[in-house]
C-alpha positions in Angstrom: 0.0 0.0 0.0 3.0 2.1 0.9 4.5 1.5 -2.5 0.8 3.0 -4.4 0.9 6.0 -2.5 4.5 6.6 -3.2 3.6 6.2 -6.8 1.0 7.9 -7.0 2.7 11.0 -5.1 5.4 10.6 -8.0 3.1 10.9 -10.8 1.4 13.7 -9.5 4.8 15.9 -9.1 5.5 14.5 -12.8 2.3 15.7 -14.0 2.9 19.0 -12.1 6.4 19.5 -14.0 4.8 18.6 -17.3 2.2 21.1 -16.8 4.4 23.4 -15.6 6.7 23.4 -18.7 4.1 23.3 -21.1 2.7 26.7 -19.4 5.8 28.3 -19.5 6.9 27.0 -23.0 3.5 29.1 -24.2 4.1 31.8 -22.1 7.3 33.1 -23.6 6.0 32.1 -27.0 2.9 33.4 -27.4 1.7 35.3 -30.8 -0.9 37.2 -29.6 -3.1 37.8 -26.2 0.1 39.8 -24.8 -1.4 41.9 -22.9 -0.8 42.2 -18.7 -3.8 40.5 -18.0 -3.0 37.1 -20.0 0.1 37.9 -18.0 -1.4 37.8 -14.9 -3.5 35.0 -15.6 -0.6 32.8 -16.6 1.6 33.5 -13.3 -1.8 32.8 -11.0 -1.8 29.6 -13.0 1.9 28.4 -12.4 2.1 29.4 -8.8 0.3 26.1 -7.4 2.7 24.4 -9.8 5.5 25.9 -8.6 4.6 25.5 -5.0 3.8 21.9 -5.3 7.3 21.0 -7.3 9.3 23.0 -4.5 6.9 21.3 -1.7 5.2 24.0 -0.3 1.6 23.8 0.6 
């Protein structure tokens, strides 16, 4: 049982990290929406990322 958890915690930091990079691959390479809001929008979308890859809660 101990072994599925530890899995499971594994996969959910990898699926953090993949998110992660896919949100700031677009960031830096968007074409339009530039604007401070989209900007705004993206960084309150990889904080929770970033907080659960550095293991803060």
């Amino acid at each position: 049982m101990i072994f599925f958890e530890n899995l499971i915690h594994i996969l959910y930091f990898v699926m953090a990290g993949l998110v992660l990079l896919s949100m700031l691959k677009s960031l830096f390479k968007r074409k339009k929406n530039k604007g401070v809001v989209f900007d705004i929008m993206y960084a309150y979308c990889l904080i929770p990322f970033l907080l659960r890859i550095l293991y803060i809660k």
